[in-house]
N, C-alpha and C positions, 0 to 999 in steps of 0.2 A: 418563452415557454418555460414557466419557473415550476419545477413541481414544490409539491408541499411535503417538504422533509419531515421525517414523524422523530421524537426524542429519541432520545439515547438510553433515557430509562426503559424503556417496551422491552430492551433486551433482558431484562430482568425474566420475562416469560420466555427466554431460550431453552429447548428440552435438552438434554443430555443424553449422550449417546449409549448404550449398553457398552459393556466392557468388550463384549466378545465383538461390535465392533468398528470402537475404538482403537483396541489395541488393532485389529487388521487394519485400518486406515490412519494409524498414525504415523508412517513415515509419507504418504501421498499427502497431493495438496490438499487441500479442503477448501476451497474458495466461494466469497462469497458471491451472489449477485442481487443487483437492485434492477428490478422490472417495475415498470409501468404500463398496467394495461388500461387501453384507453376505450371509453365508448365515441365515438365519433358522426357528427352528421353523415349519413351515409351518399349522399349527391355530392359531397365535396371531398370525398377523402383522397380521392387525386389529386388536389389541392394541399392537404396533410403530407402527402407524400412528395407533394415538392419540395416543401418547404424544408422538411426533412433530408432530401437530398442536396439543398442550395443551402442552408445555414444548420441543419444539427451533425451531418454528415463528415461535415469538413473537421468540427470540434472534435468530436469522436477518435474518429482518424487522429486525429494528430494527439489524444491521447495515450492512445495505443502505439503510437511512432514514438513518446517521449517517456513511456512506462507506466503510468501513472493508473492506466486499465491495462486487462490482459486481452479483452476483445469486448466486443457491443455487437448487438442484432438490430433488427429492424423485423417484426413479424406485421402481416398483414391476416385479417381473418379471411380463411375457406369456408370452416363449418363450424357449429358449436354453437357456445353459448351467447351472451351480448359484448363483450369485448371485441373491438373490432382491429387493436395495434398493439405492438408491444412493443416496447422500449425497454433494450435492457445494456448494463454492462456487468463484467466480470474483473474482478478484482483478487488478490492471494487474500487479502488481510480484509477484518470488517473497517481498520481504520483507513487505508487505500481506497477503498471503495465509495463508505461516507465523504472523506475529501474532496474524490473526485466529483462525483452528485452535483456538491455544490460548488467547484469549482467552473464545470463544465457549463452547470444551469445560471452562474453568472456571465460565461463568455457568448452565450447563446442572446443573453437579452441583447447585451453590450452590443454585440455586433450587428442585429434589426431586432431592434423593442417591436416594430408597426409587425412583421412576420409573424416575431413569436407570439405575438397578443393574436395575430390572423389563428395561428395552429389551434390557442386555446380555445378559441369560439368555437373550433371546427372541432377537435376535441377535447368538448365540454366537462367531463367527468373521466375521472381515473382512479382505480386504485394500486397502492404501492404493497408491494412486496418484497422482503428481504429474505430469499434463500440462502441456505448454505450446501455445500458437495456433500452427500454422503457415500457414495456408489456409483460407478458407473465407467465409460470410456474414456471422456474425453473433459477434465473435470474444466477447463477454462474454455468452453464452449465454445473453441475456434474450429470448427468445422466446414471448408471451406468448398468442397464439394455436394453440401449439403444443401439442397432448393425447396425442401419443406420436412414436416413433419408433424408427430401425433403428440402434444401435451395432455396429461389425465391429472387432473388438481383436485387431491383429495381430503375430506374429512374423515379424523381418525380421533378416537379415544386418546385421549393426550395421556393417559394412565398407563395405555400399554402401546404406544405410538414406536417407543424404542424397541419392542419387540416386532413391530414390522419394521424395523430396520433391520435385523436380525434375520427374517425371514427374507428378505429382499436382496441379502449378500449371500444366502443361501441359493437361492436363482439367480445369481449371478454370472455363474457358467452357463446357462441356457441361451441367456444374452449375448453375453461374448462368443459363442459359437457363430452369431448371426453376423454380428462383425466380422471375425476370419472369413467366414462364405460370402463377404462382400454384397450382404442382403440388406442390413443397416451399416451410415455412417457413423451414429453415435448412438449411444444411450445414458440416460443419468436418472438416478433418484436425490432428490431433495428435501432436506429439512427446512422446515418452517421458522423463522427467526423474528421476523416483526411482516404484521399484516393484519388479512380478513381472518375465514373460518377454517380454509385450505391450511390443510397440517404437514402436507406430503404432498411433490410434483412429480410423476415419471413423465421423462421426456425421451422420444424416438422419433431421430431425424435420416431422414434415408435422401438418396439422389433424387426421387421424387416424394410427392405423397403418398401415389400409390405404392413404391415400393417401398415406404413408411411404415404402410398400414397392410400391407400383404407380409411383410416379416410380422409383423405385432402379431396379427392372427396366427401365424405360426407359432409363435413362440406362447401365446396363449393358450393355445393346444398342448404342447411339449410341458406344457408348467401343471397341467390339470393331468395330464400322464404321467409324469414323474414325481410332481410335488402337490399330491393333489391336497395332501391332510394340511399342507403348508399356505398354499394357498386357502382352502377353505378357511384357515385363521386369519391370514393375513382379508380378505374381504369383510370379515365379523369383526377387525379392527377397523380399520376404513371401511365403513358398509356404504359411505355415498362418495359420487364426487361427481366431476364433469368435463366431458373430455374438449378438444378442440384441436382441430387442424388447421398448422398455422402452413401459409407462403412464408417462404424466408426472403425477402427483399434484399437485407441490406445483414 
């Protein structure tokens, strides 16, 4: 299961963060992640998932045991759009992370070529994504009491994209309220780094889905209460996107 690494040059279209904040996040990590979301025959992807369990599982793990990543997921689709897997790891650095890619996507083959060629038939189609941290809880996504949650992948005016960042660290106490009250396990917003059209990811991972998506609507409320002239920007900048509720498998 080889993905297809995209250049080094795409970084060139990396946005830059506003100063106001920058300077707040520049003693936190910033880390990046490579996901792959996968579309998948849908009568076999218990088959995906094994395979994933018995040969990519083990690679992973043992990246995160020797440092090389700082964690990996394994999402499966609830609801949403047509991505039906996600494959991701988290890494400090963009060059840690690229390494690992293909370090790992070469121990994968090595150890069952006949598997990883089974996964790719079973998921046929992927696209790759490379976020970075700008906001949020938990920024090396090791959330380990966390069994699903709500990603929202948005397009945004890449002109005024760093002013919803701006707006987004501006609600960022509403969030973190929902944390201390142990209503969510994590929350994060992302920048766009190399990929599709999605410029900006918020992600809310709670104990379940439901209590995923029953804080989200809270805090959706709390945010059109208190921040509503903030939000109305922040929507007129990203006016589309689409959400999905992932399982968290792995």
């Amino acid at each position: 299961m080889r993905i297809k690494y995209l250049t080094l040059a795409l970084l060139a279209g990396c946005a830059v963060l506003p100063l106001a904040v920058a300077a707040q996040e520049e003693e936190a990590p910033r880390p990046f992640v490579y996901s792959t979301y996968f579309e998948c025959d849908s009568t076999d992807e218990w088959l995906a998932d094994a395979i994933v369990d018995q040969l990519i599982k083990p690679v992973y793990d043992a990246a995160v045991e020797d440092g090389s990543i700082s964690s990996w997921g394994w999402l499966s689709h609830h609801t949403g759009g047509h991505w039906r897997r996600d494959l991701y790891h988290v890494a400090p650095t963009f060059e840690a992370m690229w390494t690992a890619s293909e370090a790992m996507g070469e121990k994968i083959d090595a150890a069952n070529a006949a598997a990883s060629a089974k996964f790719g038939a079973i998921c046929h189609t992927h696209d790759d994504y490379i976020w970075q941290w700008v906001i949020g809880s938990s920024p090396d996504a090791s959330d380990a009491t966390a069994t699903g949650g709500v990603s929202q992948y948005l397009v945004c005016d890449m002109a005024r994209q760093g002013r919803a960042d701006e707006l987004m660290a501006a609600a960022a106490p509403i969030y973190n309220r929902h944390i201390a009250a142990g209503e969510l396990v994590s929350w994060g917003w992302l920048e766009h780094v190399v990929g599709g059209e999605y410029r900006r990811l918020l992600t809310l991972r709670g104990a379940t889905n439901m209590n995923a998506l029953v804080a989200w609507g809270a805090i959706n409320d709390e945010l059109d209460a208190e921040q509503a002239a903030g939000m109305a920007e922040l929507n007129e900048i990203c006016d589309s996107h689409q959400d999905y509720v992932w399982n968290i498998v792995h």
